[in-house]
NUFI-696699 format. One line per 5 residues: number of its first residue (from 1); for each residue x, y, z of N, C-alpha, C. Coordinates in pm, 1 decimal. Atoms other than C-alpha are relative to their C-alpha. Layout:
NUM	X/Y/Z/X/Y/Z/X/Y/Z  ...;
//
This chain:
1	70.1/126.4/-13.4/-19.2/572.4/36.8/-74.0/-28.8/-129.9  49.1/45.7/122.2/-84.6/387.1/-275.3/-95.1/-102.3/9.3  89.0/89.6/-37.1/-330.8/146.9/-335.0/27.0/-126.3/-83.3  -62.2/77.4/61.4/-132.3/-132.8/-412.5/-85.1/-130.6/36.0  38.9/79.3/-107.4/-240.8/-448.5/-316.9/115.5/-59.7/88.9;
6	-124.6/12.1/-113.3/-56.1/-551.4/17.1/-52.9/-111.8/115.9  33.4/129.4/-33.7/-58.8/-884.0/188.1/49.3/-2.8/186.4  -3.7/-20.7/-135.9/-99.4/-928.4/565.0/146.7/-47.7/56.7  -133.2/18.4/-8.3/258.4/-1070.9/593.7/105.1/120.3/-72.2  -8.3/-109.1/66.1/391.3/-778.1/414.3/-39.2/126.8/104.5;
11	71.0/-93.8/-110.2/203.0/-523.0/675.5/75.0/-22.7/133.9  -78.1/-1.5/-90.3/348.8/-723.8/948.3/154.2/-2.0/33.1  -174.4/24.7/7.1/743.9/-759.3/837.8/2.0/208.5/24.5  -25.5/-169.5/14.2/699.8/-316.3/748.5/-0.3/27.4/176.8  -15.9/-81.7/-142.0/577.0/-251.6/1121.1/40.5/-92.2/119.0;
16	-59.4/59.6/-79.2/731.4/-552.4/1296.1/-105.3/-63.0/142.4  103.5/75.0/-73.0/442.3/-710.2/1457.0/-114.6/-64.8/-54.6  -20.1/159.6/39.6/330.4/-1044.6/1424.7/-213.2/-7.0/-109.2  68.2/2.4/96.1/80.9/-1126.4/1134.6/-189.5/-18.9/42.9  128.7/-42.2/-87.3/-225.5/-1221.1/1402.4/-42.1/119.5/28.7;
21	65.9/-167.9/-12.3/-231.8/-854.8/1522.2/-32.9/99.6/-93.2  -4.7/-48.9/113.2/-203.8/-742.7/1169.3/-176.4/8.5/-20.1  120.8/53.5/107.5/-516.6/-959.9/1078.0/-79.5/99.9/107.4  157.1/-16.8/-110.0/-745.9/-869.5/1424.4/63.1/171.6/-23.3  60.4/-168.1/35.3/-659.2/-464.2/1352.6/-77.0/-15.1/-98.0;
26	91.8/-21.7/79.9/-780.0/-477.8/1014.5/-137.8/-27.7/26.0  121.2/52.0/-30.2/-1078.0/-675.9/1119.6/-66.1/83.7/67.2  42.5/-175.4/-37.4/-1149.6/-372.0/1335.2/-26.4/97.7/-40.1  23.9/-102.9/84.7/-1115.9/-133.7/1127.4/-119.2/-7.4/-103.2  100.5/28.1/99.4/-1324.5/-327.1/883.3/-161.0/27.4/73.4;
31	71.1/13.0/-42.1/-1589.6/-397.8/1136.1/-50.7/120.6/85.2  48.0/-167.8/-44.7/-1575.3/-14.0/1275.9/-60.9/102.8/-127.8  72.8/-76.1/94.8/-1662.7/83.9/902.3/131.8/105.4/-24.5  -110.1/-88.6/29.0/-1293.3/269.9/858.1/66.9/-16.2/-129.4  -70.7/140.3/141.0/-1133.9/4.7/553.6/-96.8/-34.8/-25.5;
36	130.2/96.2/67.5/-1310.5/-148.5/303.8/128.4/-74.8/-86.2  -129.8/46.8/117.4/-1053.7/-429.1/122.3/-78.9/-82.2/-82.0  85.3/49.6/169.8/-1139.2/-509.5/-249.7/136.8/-137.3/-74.5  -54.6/118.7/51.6/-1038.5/-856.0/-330.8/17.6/20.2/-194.4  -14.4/36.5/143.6/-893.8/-953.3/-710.2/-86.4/-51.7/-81.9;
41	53.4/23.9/80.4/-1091.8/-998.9/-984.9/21.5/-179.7/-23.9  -14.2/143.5/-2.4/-1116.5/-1420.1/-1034.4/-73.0/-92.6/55.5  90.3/142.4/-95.3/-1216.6/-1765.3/-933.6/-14.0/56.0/116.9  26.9/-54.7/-184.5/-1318.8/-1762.2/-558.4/163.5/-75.3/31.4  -107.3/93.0/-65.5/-987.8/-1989.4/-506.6/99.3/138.1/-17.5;
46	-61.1/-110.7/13.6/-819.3/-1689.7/-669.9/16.6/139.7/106.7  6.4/-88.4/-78.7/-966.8/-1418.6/-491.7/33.6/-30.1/152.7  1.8/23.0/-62.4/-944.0/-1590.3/-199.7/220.0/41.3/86.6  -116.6/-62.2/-21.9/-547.2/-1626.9/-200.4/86.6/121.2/-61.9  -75.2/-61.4/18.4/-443.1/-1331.1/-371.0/-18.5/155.0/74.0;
51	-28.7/-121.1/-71.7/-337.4/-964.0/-190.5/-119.8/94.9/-32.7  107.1/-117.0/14.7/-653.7/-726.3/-101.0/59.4/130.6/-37.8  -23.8/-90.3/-7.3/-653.4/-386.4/-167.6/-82.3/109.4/124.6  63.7/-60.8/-84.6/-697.7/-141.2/99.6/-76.6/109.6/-16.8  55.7/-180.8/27.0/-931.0/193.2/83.2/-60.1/-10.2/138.5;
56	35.6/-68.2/-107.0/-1029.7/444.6/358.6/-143.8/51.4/-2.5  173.8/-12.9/16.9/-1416.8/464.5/412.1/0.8/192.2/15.8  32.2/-116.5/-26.2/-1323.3/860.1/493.7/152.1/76.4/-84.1  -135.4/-52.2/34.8/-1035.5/1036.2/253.7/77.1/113.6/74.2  -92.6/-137.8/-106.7/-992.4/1298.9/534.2/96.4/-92.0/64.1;
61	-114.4/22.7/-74.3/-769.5/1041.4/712.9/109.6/-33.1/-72.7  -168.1/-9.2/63.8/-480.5/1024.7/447.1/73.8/153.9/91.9  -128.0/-101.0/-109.9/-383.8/1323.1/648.0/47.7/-3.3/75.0  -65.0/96.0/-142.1/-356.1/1123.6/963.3/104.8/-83.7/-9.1  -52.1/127.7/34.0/-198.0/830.7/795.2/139.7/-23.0/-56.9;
66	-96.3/-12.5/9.9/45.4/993.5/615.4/67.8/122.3/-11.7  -65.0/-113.2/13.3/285.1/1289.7/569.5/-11.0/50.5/-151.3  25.7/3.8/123.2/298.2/1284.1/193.5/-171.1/-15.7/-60.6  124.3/24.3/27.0/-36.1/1354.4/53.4/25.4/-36.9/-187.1  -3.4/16.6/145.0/-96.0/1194.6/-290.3/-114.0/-11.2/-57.1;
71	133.0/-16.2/80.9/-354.4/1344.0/-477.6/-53.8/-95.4/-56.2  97.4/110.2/100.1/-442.2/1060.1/-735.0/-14.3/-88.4/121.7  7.0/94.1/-118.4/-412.3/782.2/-418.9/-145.9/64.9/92.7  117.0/-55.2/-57.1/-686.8/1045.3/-251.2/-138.2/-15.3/-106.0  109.4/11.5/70.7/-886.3/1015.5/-583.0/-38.8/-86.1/-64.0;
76	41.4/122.5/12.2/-873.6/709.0/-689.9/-87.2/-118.3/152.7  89.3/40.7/-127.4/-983.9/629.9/-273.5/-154.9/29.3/-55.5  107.7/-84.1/-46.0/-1295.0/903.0/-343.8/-85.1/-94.1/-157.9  39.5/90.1/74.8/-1374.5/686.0/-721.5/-59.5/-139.5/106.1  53.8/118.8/-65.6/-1395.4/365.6/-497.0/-139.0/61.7/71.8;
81	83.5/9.9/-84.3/-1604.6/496.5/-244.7/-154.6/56.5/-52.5  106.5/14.1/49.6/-1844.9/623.9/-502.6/-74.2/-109.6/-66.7  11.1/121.9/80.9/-1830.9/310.7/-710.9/-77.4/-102.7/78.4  57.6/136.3/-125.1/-1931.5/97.6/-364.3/-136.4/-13.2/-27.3  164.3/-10.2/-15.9/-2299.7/258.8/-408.5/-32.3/-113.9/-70.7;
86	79.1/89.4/89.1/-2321.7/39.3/-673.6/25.3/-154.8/-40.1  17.6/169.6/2.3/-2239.1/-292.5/-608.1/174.9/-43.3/38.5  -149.9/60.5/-46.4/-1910.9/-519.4/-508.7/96.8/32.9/-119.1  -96.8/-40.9/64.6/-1627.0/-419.9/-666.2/109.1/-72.1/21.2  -106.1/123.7/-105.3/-1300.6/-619.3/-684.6/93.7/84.9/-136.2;
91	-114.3/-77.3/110.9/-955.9/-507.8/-882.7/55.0/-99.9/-120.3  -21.1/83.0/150.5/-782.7/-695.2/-1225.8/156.3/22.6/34.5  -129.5/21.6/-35.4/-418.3/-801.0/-1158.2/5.7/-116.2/-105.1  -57.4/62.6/120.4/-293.8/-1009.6/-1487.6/136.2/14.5/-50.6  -131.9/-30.9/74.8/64.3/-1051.3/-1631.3/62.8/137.0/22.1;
96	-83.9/-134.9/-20.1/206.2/-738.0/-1442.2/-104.7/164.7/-19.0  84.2/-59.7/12.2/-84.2/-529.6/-1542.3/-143.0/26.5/88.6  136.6/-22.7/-126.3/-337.7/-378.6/-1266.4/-103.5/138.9/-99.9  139.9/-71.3/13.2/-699.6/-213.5/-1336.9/-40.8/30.5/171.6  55.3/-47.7/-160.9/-814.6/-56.2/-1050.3/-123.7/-23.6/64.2;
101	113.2/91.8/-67.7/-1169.9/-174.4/-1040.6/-87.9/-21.9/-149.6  125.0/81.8/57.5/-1400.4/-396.7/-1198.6/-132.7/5.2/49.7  115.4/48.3/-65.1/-1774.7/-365.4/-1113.3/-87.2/1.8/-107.3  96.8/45.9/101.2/-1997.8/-553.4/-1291.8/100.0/-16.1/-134.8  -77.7/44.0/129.2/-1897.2/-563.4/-1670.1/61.9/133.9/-43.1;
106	-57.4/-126.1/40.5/-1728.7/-234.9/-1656.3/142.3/22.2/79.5  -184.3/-63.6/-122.8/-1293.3/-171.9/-1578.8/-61.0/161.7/11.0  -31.2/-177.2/-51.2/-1238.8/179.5/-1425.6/89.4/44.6/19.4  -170.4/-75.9/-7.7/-910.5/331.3/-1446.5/16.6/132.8/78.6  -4.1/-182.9/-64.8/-844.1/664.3/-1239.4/155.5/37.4/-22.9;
111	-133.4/-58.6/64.7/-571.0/853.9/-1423.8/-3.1/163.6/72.6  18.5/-120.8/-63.8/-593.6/1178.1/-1204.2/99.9/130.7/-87.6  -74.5/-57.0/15.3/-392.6/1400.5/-1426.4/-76.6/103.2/-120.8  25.0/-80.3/115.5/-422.9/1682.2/-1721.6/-2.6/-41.2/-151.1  -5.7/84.2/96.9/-287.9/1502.6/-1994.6/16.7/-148.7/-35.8;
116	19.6/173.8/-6.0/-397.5/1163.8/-2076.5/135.1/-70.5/-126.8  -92.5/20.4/106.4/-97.0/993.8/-2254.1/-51.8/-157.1/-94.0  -4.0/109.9/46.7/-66.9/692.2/-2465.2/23.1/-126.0/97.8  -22.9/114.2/-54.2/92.3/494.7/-2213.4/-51.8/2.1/92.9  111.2/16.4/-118.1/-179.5/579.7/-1927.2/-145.4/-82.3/-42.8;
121	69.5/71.7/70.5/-412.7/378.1/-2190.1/30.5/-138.3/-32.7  -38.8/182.9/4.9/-211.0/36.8/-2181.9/-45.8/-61.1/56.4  -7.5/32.1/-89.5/-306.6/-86.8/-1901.6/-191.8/-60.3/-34.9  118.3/16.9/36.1/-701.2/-64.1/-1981.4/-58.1/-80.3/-161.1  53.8/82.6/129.2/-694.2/-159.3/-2324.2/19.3/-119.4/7.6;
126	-5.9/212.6/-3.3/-546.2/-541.1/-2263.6/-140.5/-48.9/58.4  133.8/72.2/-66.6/-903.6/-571.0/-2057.1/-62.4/-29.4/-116.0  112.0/37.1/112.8/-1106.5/-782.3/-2262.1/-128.3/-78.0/51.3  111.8/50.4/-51.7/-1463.9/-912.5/-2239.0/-114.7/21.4/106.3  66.4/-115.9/-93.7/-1621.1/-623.0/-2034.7/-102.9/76.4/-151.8;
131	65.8/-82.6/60.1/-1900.7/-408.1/-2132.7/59.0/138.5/-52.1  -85.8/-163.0/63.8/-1694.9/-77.2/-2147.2/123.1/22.1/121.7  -154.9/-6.7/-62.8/-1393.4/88.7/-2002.3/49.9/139.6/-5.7  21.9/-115.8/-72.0/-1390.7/427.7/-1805.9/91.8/13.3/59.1  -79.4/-45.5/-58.6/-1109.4/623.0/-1742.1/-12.1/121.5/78.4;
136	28.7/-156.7/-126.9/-1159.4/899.9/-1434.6/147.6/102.4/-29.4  -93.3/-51.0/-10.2/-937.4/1192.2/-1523.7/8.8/134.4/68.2  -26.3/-113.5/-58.4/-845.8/1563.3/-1433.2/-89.5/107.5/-59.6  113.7/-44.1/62.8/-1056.1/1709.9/-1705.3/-8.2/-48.2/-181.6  24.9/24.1/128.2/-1027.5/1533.1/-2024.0/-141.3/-86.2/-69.9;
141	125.1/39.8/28.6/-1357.6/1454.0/-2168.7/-28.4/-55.0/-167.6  27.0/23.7/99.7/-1384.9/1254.2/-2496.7/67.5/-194.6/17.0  -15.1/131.2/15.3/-1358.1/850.6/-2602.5/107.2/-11.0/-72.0  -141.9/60.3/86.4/-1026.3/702.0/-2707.0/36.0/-121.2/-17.8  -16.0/142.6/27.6/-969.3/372.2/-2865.2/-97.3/-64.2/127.9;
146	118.5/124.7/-86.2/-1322.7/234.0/-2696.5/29.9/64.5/121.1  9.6/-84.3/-156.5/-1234.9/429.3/-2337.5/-96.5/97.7/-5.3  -5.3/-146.2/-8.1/-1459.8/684.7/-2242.9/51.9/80.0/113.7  -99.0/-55.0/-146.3/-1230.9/923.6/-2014.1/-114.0/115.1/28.1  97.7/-30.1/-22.8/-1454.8/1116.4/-1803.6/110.2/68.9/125.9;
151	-45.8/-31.6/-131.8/-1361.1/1427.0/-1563.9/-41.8/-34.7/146.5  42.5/95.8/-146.9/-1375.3/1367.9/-1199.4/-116.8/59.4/49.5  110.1/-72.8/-47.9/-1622.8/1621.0/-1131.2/-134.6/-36.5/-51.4  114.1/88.2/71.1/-1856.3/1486.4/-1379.3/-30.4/-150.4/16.3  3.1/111.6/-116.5/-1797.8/1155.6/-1219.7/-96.3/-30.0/113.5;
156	61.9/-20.5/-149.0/-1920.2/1251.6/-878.2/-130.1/76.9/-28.6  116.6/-52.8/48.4/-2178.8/1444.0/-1040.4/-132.1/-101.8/-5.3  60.2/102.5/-3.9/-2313.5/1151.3/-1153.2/-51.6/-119.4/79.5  9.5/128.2/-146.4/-2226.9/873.7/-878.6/-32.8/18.9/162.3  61.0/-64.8/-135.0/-2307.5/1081.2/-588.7/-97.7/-7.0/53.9;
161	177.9/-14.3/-69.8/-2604.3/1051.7/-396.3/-54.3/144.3/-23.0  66.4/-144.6/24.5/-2618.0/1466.0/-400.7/-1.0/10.2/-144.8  -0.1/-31.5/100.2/-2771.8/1583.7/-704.5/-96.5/100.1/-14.5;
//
């Protein structure tokens, strides 16, 4: 389970029931505190019609949800749900190119891996007109072309309520 964005028509063609029951689960889920969906970066007309993204208010239920566990999809969830403390958050969808969250004047990229490549840095650098631009990784710790990449542990260190 990726965290694509995925459109309530889309949800209902995959499990074959009808786009009302689609909407009133989520709305449940939302309103039980289970989902949290992070609208697109943009006008309000924008955000309004384009595809939320979904996250799980608890990353223990990717084990429920699915068979395949996918580490970065679990840690880019556990980024969001620290990121929430601090204000609305919404994602950056442009010319084929997604950022994973925007809050405030700062992108956030979550690259969950060992080695950070060149081309896990495209994607962040086209953002322009932000204060800075924070990539969450596996443990690479130093600034690259204006990013600073930052392990995950030192992350949560930071954004955590425990300290």
């Amino acid at each position: 389970m990726g965290h694509l964005p995925i459109s309530l028509r889309k949800i209902s063609k995959i499990l074959d029931i009808p786009v009302e029951t689609i909407n009133n689960i989520l709305h449940l889920f939302l309103e039980a505190g289970l989902i949290y969906m992070v609208e697109k970066e943009g006008k309000v007309s924008e955000r309004k019609l384009a595809p939320r993204k979904i996250y799980l208010a608890d990353t223990g239920l990717f084990t429920i949800l699915t068979e395949n566990i996918n580490l970065g999809a679990i840690v880019e969830n556990l980024v969001f749900l620290n990121l929430l403390k601090k204000g609305p958050i919404r994602y950056y969808r442009h010319s084929g190119y997604e950022i994973d969250f925007i809050l405030k004047d700062i992108a956030w990229e979550v690259k969950y891996k060992k080695m950070i490549r060149e081309s896990d840095l495209n994607n962040i650098k086209k953002i322009k007109g932000l204060k800075s631009r924070i990539m969450i990784t596996f443990d690479t710790e130093q600034e690259i072309e204006n990013i600073k990449c930052r392990p995950l542990w030192k992350f949560l260190q930071e954004y955590s309520n425990i300290h």
